[in-house]
VOGU-3710 file (C-alpha; in Angstrom, 3 decimals, decimal comma):
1> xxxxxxxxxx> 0,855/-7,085/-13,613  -0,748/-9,776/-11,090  1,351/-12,175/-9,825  0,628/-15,604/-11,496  -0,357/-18,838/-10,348  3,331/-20,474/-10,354  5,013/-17,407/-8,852  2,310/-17,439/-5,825  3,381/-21,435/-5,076  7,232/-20,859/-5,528
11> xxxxxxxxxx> 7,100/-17,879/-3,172  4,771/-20,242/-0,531  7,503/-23,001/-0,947  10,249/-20,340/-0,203  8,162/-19,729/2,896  8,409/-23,174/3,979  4,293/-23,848/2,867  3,311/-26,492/0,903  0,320/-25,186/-0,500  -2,233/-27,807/-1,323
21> xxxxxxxxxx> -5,133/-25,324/-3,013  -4,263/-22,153/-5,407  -3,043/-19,472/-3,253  -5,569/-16,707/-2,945  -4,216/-13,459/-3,740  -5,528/-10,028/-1,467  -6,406/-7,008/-3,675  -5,753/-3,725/-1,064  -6,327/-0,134/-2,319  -4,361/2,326/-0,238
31> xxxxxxxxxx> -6,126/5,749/-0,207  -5,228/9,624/0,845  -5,436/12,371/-0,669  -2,975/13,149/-2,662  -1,477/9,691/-3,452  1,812/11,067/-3,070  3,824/9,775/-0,088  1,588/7,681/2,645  -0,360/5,632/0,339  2,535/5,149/-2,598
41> xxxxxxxxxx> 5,074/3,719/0,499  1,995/1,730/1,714  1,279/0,353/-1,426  5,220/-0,524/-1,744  5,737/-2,221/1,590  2,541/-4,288/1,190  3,258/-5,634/-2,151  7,009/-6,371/-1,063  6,371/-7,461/2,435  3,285/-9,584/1,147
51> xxxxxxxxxx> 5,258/-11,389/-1,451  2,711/-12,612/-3,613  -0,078/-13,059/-0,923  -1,260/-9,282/-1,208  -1,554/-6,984/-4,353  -1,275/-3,516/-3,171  -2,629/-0,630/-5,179  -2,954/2,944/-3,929  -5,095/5,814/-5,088  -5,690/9,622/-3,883
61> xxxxxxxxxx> -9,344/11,800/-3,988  -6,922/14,515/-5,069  -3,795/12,931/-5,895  -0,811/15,412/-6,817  0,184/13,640/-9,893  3,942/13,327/-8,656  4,889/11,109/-6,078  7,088/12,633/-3,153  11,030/12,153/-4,076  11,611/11,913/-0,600
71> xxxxxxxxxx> 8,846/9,234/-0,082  10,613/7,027/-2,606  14,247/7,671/-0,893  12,795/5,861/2,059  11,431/2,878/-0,218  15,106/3,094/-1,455  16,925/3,319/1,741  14,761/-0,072/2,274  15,816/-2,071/-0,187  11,405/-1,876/-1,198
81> xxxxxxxxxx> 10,736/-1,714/-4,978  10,083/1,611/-6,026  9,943/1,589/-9,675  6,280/2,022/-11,637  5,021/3,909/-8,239  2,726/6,801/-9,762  -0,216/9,248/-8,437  -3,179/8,631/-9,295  -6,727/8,815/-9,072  -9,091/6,533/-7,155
91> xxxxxxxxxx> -11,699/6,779/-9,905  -9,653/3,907/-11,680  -10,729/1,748/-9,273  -14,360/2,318/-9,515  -14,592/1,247/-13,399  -15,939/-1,879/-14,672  -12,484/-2,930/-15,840  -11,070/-2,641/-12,249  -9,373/-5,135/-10,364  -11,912/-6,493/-7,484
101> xxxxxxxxxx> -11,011/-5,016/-3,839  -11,373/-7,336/-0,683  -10,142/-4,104/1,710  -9,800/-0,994/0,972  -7,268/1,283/3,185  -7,335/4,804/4,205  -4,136/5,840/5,692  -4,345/9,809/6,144  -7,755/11,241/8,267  -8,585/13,699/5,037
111> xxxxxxxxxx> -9,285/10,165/3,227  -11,380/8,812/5,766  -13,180/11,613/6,066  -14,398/12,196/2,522  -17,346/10,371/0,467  -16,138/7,888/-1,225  -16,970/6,289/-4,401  -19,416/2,682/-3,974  -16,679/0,174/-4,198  -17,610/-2,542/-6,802
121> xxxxxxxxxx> -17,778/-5,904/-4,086  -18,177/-4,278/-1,020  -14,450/-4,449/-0,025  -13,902/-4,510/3,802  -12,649/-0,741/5,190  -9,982/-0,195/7,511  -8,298/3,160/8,483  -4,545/3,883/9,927  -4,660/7,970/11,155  -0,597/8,364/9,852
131> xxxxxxxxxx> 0,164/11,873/9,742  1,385/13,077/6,516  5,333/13,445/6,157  4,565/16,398/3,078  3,541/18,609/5,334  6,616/18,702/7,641  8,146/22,661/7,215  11,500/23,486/7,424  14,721/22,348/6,033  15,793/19,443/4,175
141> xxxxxxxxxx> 16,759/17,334/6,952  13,820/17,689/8,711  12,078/16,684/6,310  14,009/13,564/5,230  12,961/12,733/9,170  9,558/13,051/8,869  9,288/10,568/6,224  11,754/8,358/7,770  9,478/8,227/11,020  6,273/8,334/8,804
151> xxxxxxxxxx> 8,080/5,073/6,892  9,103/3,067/10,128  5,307/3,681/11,356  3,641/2,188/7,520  6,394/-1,049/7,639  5,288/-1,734/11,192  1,367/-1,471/10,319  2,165/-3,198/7,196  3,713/-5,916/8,954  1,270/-6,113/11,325
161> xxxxxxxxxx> -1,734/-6,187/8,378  -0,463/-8,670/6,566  -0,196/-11,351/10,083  -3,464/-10,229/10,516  -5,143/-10,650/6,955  -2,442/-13,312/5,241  -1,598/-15,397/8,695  2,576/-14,341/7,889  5,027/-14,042/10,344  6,910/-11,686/8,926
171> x> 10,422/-10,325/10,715
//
């Protein structure tokens, strides 16, 4: 579901903006593998943290078709919107029917390393090397801390993104 017209200039007013012209809305794909932790929080924090100037999407080459438990605890913990999050493949973004991209992200090296599809638009390409939390060993609370760092690392690139491609300040 896109965000419409109204709810774009009621969240600019909110903001303090006055917008003048229809707010523009930025389509991001999120890509990794396995679309299962990186790219799902990613895709979370952008949409929330964007609010209504960004619509984050996220995809995997191979995704696991089961997003990480403990990846959405963190969204949780955050007070982010979790709910609807699934894995998924990034061949749903290549068909005629797909939403137009203006950047597409890679957040894990295995992403940025493979061939990718021909993006429909020629979507700009940037890449964040974040090391993936699902591969931490060892016991539950380890774990739990390797997403938690993995989580603080995406909200501070996220934040930083969005000043960068949406002019926010965000806190």
């Amino acid at each position: 579901m896109f965000p419409s017209h109204a709810t774009q200039t009621m969240a600019a007013r909110l903001r303090g903006v006055e917008p003048s012209v229809p707010v523009k809305t930025l389509n991001v794909l999120v890509l990794c593998t396995g679309n299962s932790a990186r790219s799902i929080m990613t895709e979370a924090l952008l949409n929330t943290l964007g609010e209504g100037r960004v619509r984050a999407y996220s995809a995997g080459s191979h995704p696991t078709g089961l997003v990480n438990p403990l990846a959405i605890e963190q969204l949780v913990a955050a007070n982010i919107r979790a709910t609807g999050l699934h894995s998924k493949s990034w061949i749903r973004f290549v068909d005629s029917g797909a939403p137009h991209m203006d950047i597409v992200l890679t957040v894990c090296g295995n992403a940025a390393g493979e061939r990718c599809p021909v993006w429909p638009g020629n979507p700009s390409l940037e890449h964040w090397n974040i090391a993936d939390p699902a591969g931490e060993t060892g016991d539950l609370a380890n774990r739990r801390t390797a997403f938690m760092l993995c989580f603080i690392e995406l909200r501070r690139r996220s934040t930083e993104f969005l000043t960068k491609h949406t002019g926010a300040m965000l806190g």
